[in-house]
C-alpha positions in Angstrom: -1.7 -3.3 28.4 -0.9 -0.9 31.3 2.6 -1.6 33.2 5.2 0.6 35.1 8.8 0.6 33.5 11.5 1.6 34.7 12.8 3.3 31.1 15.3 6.7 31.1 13.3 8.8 28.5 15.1 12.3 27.1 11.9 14.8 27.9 12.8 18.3 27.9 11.9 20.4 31.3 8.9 22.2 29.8 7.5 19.0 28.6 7.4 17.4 31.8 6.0 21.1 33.4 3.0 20.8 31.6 2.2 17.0 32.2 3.3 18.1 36.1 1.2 21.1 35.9 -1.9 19.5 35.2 -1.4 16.8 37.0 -1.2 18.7 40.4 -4.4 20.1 39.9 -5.9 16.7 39.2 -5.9 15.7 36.0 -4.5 13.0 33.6 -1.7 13.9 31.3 0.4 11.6 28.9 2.7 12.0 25.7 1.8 10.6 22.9 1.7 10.1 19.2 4.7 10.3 17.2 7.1 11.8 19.8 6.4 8.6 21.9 7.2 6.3 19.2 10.8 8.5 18.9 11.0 8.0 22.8 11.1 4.1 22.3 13.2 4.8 19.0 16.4 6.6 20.9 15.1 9.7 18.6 15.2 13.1 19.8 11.0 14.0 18.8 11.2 17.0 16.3 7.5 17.7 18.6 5.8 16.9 21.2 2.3 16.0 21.9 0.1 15.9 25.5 -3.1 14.3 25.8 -4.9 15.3 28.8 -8.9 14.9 30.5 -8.9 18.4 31.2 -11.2 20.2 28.3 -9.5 23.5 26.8 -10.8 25.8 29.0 -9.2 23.8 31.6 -6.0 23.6 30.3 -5.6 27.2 29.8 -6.7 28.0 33.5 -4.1 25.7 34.5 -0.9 27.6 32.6 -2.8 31.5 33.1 -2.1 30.9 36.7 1.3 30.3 36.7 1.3 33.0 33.8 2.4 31.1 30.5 0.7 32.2 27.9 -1.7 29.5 26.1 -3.7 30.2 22.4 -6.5 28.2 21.4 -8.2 28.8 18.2 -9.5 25.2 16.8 -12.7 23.1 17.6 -10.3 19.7 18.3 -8.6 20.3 21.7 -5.4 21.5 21.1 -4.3 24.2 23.3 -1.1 25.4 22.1 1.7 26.5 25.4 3.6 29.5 24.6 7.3 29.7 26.0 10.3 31.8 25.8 11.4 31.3 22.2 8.5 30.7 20.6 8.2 26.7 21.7 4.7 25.6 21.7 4.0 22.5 23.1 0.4 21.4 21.7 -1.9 20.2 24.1 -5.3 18.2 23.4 -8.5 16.8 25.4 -9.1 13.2 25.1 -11.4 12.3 22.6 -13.6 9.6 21.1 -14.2 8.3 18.5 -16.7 9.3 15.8 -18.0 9.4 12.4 -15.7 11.1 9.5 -18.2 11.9 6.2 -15.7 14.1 4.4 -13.2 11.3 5.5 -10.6 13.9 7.3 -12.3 15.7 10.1 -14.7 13.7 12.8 -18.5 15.3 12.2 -18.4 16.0 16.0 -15.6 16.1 18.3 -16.3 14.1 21.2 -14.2 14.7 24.3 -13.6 11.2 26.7 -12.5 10.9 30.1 -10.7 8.2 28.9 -6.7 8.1 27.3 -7.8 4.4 26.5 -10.7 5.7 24.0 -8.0 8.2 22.4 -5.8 5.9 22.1 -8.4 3.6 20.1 -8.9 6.5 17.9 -5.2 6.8 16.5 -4.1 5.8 13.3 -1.2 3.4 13.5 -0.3 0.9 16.7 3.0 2.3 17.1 1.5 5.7 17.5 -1.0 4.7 19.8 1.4 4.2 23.2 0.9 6.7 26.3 3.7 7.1 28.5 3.2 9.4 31.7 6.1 9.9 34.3 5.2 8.5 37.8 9.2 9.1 39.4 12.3 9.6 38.3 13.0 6.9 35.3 9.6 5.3 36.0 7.1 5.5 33.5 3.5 4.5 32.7 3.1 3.2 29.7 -0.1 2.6 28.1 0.5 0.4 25.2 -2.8 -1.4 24.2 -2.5 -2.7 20.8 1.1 -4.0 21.1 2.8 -1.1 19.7 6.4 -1.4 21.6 6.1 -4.8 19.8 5.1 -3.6 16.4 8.5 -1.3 17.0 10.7 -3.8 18.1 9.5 -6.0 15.1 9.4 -3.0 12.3 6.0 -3.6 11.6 3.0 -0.9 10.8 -0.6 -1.5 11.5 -3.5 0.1 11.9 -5.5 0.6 15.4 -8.3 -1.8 14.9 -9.6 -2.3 11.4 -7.7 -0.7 8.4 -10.8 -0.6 6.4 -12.2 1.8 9.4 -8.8 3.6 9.9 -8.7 4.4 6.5 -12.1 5.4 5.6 -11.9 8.1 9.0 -8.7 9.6 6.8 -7.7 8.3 3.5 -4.4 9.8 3.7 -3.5 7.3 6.0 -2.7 5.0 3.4 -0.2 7.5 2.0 0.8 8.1 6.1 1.7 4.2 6.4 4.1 4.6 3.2 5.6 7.8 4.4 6.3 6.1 7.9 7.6 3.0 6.3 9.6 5.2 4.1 11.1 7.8 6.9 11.8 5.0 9.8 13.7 2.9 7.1 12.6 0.4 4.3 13.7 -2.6 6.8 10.0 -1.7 7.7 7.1 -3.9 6.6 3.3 -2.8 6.2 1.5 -5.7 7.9 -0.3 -7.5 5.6 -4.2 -6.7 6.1 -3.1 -3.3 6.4 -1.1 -3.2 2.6 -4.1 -5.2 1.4 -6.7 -2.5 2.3 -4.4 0.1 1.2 -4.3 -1.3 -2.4 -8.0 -2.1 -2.4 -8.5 1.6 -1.5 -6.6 3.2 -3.0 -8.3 4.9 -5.6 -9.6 6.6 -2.5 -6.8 8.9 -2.5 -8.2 10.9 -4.9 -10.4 12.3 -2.5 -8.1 13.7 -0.3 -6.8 17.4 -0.1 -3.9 17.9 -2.5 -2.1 20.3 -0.1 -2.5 17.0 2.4 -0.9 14.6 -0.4 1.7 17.2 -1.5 3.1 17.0 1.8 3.3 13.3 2.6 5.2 13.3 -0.7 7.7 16.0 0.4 8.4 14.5 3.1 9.3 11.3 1.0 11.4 13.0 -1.3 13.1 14.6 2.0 13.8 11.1 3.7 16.9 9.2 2.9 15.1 6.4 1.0 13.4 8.7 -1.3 13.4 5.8 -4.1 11.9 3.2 -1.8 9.2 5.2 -0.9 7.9 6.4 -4.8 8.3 2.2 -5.4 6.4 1.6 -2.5 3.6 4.0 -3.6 3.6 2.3 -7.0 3.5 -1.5 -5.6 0.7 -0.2 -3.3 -1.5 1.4 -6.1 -1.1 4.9 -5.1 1.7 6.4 -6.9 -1.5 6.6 -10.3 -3.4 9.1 -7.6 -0.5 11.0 -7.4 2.0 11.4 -9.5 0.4 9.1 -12.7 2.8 11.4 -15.2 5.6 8.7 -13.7 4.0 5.6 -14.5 3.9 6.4 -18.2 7.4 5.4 -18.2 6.8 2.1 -16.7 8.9 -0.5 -19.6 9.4 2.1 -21.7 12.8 1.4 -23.0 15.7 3.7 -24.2 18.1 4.0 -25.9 22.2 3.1 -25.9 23.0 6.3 -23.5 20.7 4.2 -21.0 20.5 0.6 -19.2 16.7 1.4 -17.4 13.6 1.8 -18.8 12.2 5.6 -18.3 10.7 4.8 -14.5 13.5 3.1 -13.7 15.9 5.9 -14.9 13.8 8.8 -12.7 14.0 6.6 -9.7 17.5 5.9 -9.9 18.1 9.8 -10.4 16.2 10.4 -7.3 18.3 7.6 -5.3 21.8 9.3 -6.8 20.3 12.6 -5.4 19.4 11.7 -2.2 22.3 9.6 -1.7 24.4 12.9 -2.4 21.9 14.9 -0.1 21.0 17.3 -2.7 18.0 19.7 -2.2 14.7 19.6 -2.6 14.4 21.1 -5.9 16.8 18.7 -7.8 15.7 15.7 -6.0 12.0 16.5 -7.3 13.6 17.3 -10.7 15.4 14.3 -10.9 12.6 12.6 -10.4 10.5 14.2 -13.0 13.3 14.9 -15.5 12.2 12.6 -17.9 8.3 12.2 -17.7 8.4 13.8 -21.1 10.1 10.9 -22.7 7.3 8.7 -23.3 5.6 11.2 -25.1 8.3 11.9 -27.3 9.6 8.7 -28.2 10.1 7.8 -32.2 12.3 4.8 -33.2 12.8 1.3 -31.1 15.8 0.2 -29.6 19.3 1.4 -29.5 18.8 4.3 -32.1 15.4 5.6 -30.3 15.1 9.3 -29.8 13.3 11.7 -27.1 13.4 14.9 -29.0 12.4 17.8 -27.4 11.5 15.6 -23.9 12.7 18.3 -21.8 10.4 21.1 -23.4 7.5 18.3 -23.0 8.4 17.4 -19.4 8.4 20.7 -18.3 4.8 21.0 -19.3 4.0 18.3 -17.6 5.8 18.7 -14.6 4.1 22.5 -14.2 0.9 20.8 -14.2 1.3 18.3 -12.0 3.3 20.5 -9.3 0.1 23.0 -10.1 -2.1 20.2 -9.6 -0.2 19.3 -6.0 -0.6 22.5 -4.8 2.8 23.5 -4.7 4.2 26.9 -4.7 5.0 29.2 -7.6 8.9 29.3 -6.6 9.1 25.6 -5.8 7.3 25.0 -9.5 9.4 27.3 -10.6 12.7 26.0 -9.7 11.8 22.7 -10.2 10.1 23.2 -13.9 13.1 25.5 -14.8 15.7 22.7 -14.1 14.2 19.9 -16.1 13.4 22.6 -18.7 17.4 23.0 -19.1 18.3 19.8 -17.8 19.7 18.3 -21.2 22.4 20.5 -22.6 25.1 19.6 -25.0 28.8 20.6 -24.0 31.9 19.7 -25.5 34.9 21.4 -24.8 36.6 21.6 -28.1 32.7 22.6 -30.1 31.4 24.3 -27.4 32.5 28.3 -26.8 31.6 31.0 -24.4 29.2 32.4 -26.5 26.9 29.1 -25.8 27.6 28.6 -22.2 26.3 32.9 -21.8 23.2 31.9 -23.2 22.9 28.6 -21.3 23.6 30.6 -18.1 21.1 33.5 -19.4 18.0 30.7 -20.4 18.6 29.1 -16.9 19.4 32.0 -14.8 22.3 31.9 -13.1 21.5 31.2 -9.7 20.2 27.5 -11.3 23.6 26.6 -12.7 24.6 24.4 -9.4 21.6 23.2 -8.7 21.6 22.1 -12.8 25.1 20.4 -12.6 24.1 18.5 -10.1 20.9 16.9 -11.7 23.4 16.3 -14.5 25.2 14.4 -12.3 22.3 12.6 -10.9 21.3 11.8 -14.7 24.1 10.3 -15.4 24.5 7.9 -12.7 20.6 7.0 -13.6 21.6 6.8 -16.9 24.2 4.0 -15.3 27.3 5.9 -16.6 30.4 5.1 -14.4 31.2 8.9 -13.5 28.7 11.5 -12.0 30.9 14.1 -13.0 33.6 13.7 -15.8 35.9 16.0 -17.2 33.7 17.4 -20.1 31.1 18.1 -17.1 34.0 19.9 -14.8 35.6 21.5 -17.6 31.9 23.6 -18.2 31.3 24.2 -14.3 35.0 26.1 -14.7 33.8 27.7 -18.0 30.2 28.8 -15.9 32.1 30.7 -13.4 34.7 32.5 -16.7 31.8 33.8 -17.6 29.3 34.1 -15.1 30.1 37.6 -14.7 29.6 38.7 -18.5 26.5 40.4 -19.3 23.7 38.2 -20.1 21.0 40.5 -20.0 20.4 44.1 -20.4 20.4 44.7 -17.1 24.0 43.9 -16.8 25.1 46.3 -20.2 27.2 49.5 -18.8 24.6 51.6 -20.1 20.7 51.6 -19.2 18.0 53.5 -20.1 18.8 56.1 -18.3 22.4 56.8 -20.1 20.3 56.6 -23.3 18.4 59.2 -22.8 21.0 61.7 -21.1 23.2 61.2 -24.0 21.3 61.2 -27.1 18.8 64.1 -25.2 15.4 62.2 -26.5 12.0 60.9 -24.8 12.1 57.5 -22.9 10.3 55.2 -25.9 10.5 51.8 -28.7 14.0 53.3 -30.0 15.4 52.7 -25.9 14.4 48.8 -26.2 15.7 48.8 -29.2 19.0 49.9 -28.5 20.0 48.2 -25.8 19.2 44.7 -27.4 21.2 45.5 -30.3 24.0 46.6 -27.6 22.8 43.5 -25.8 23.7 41.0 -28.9 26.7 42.6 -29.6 28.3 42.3 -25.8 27.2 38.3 -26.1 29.5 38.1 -29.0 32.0 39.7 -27.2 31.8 40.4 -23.6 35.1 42.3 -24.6 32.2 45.1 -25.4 30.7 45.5 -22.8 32.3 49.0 -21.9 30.4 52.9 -21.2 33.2 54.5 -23.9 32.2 51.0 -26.6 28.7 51.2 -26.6 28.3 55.2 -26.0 30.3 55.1 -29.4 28.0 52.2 -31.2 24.8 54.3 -29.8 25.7 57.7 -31.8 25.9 55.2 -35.2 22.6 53.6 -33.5 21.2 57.0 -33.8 21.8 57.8 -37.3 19.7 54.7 -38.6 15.8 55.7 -39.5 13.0 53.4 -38.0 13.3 50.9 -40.8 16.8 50.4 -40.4 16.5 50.4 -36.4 13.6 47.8 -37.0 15.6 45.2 -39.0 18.7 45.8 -37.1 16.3 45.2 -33.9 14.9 41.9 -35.3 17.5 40.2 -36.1 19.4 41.5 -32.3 16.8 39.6 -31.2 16.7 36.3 -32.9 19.9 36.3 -32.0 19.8 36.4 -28.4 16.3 33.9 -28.5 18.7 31.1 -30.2 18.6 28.8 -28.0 14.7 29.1 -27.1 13.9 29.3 -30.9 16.2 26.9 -32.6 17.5 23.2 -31.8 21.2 24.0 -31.3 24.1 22.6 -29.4 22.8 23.1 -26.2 20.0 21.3 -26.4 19.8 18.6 -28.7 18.8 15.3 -27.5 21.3 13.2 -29.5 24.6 14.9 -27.7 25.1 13.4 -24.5 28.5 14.5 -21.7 30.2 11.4 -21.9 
């Protein structure tokens, strides 16, 4: 369907030079794709996107005469417009459509004179409407498979036949979820469209991790973060994705909990979008508890997970791996459900603990971990996110987030070792400062030049056997919490 409207429409002046541009030197030029559907949404269009006739070389011509710069460095159409800071407005050629073997990328790229052939080749109806201005609030709008309808009604379905849609691109199947998850789960998937998704899904697979990775960050980014991992699962994709999540599917827990273990990571994630946390802890609270299943020994209200974070990290790590993601988003991510269950009670509980807490999960993690705490608890379907046992240790964090929890932080260094006691940098300087090291966790009190220039002259009156059991047990001491099940991290204490 082809009508003029009389519509206002929010396009910014540079948008409307290039579709003026091109058009006074004959050619067709529309907007379209996803910034169109934000057009008809009241949404300001984070992007924007011109279809045209004119091939590349055409469209450059056009903007090198009135001397905007233009890049083009792909074999699909898209000339990218430079302006003053750095916006690009993309720019692409009709095309047509065409066959897809690896099931991404068209075998041939096949420029049409048409905008109603590009439109045919587009994924979803409500990204398949033209618009082109014609005067001032008067529009063309090119809307041939009832998209402004499928809008009004909430609805998502493919151009044409799903089966074909999808098997040109299988992440479209994991696009339709996304865009049912991001424009509000008051959406529905039409229902041929949901049917050829679950009958192809194990399809998936097949598709670029890097590609999957971020369809599912921007999932986890939306504000119905929960919705959208459910909707994976109900659709048969979720196994293709993230399958470490399904293990928990009606695996039960015990009294500290009212969901099974799927249940629980989901209603983590909803806690921690609902708070607008960041992307670490959302993804964390997600993946907190994949480890449970594993670990599980015992039935009903007695059953125990222990060591479930140590086993979910694990898995998490090769998952995230497996998604492609970075090494400092793994990182973060790993390193919070690594540390996520800790056991603090104000009256048991001293500095000395919280120090090593703080020095096993780095500092710079001790927000970020108090917060997927809190998101664990409200999964967990505890009344409070955070009660006073919880605020009591973010106050006893910052006491002591300025004692020294590694050697790096001692008053000495290697350096001052070597000055003072006039030797060769070697084993004895290691040695030294992690018996300085366990000392100053005992009592931060220590942690002073004239202290440990006085403990390093007795230091360096022991022979090597007496350095090297005085070294060994330094360093069991400060590796407690990574090499013994204390306070901190057993399973049956639980913030209450």
């Amino acid at each position: 369907m082809t009508e003029t409207k009389k519509i206002k429409f929010n396009i910014p002046k540079n948008v409307l030079l290039c579709i003026n541009s091109l058009k006074q030197k004959g050619f067709e030029a529309y907007i379209v794709g996803g910034c169109t559907r934000d057009l008809f949404m009241d949404k300001t269009p984070a992007d924007w996107d011109i279809t045209t006739n004119a091939i590349p070389e055409q469209i450059q011509a056009v903007f090198e005469e009135l001397n905007i710069k233009t890049f083009y460095e792909n074999s699909f159409g898209t000339v990218g417009i430079i302006f003053p800071k750095n916006e690009i407005i993309e720019i692409t050629t009709y095309r047509s459509e065409s066959t897809y073997s690896d099931s991404r990328h068209p075998d041939k790229v096949n420029w049409s004179k048409h905008i109603e052939e590009d439109l045919n080749r587009r994924d979803f109806t409500i990204n398949a409407i033209a618009i082109t201005p014609v005067s001032k609030n008067d529009y063309q709008i090119i809307d041939l498979f009832s998209g402004q309808k499928d809008l009004k009604n909430k609805i998502i379905k493919t151009v044409g036949s799903p089966e074909q849609r999808f098997s040109e691109d299988y992440l479209r199947m994991m696009r339709a979820i996304r865009f049912q998850t991001t424009l509000g789960n008051d959406w529905k998937i039409e229902k041929q469209t949901e049917k050829a998704i679950i009958k192809y899904s194990y399809l998936l697979e097949k598709s670029a991790k890097e590609r999957i990775r971020d369809e599912l960050i921007k999932i986890i980014n939306s504000n119905n973060a929960g919705f959208g991992i459910e909707a994976l699962r109900k659709t048969k994709l979720l196994q293709y994705i993230l399958p470490e999540l399904e293990l928990g599917i009606n695996v039960k827990q015990n009294k500290h909990h009212i969901y099974d273990c799927y249940k629980h990571n989901l209603e983590c994630l909803n806690y921690a979008t609902k708070k607008d946390f960041n992307f670490h802890i959302k993804m964390a609270a997600l993946l907190h508890d994949i480890g449970k299943p594993a670990t599980k020994k015992g039935f009903g209200e007695n059953a125990t997970f222990y060591n479930h974070e140590i086993v979910g990290a694990k898995m998490a790590e090769k998952a995230l791996n497996r998604l492609k993601f970075s090494k400092k988003d793994i990182d973060k991510i790993v390193n919070l459900i690594r540390y996520h269950l800790f056991y603090y009670n104000v009256e048991e509980v001293g500095e000395s603990s919280v120090r090593r807490l703080i020095k096993n999960a780095g500092i710079e993690n001790m927000n970020d971990l108090l917060k997927l705490r809190m998101a664990d608890r409200i999964g967990s379907g505890c009344p409070k996110a955070e009660p006073y046992k919880l605020r009591h240790l973010k106050y006893m964090i910052e006491k002591v987030s300025k004692d020294p929890i590694s050697v790096k932080m001692l008053k000495i260094n290697g350096n001052d070792i070597v000055k003072q006691l006039n030797i060769k940098p070697g084993k004895k300087i290691g040695q030294y400062l992690d018996i300085m090291l366990e000392q100053v966790l005992k009592n931060p009190k220590n942690n002073t030049k004239k202290y440990l220039s006085s403990m390093l002259k007795e230091l360096n009156l022991l022979n090597d056997k007496e350095l090297d059991l005085l070294t060994k047990k330094a360093r069991i001491e400060i590796k407690k919490v990574e090499t013994k099940k204390d306070k901190m991290t057993k399973e049956k204490y639980w913030i209450t």
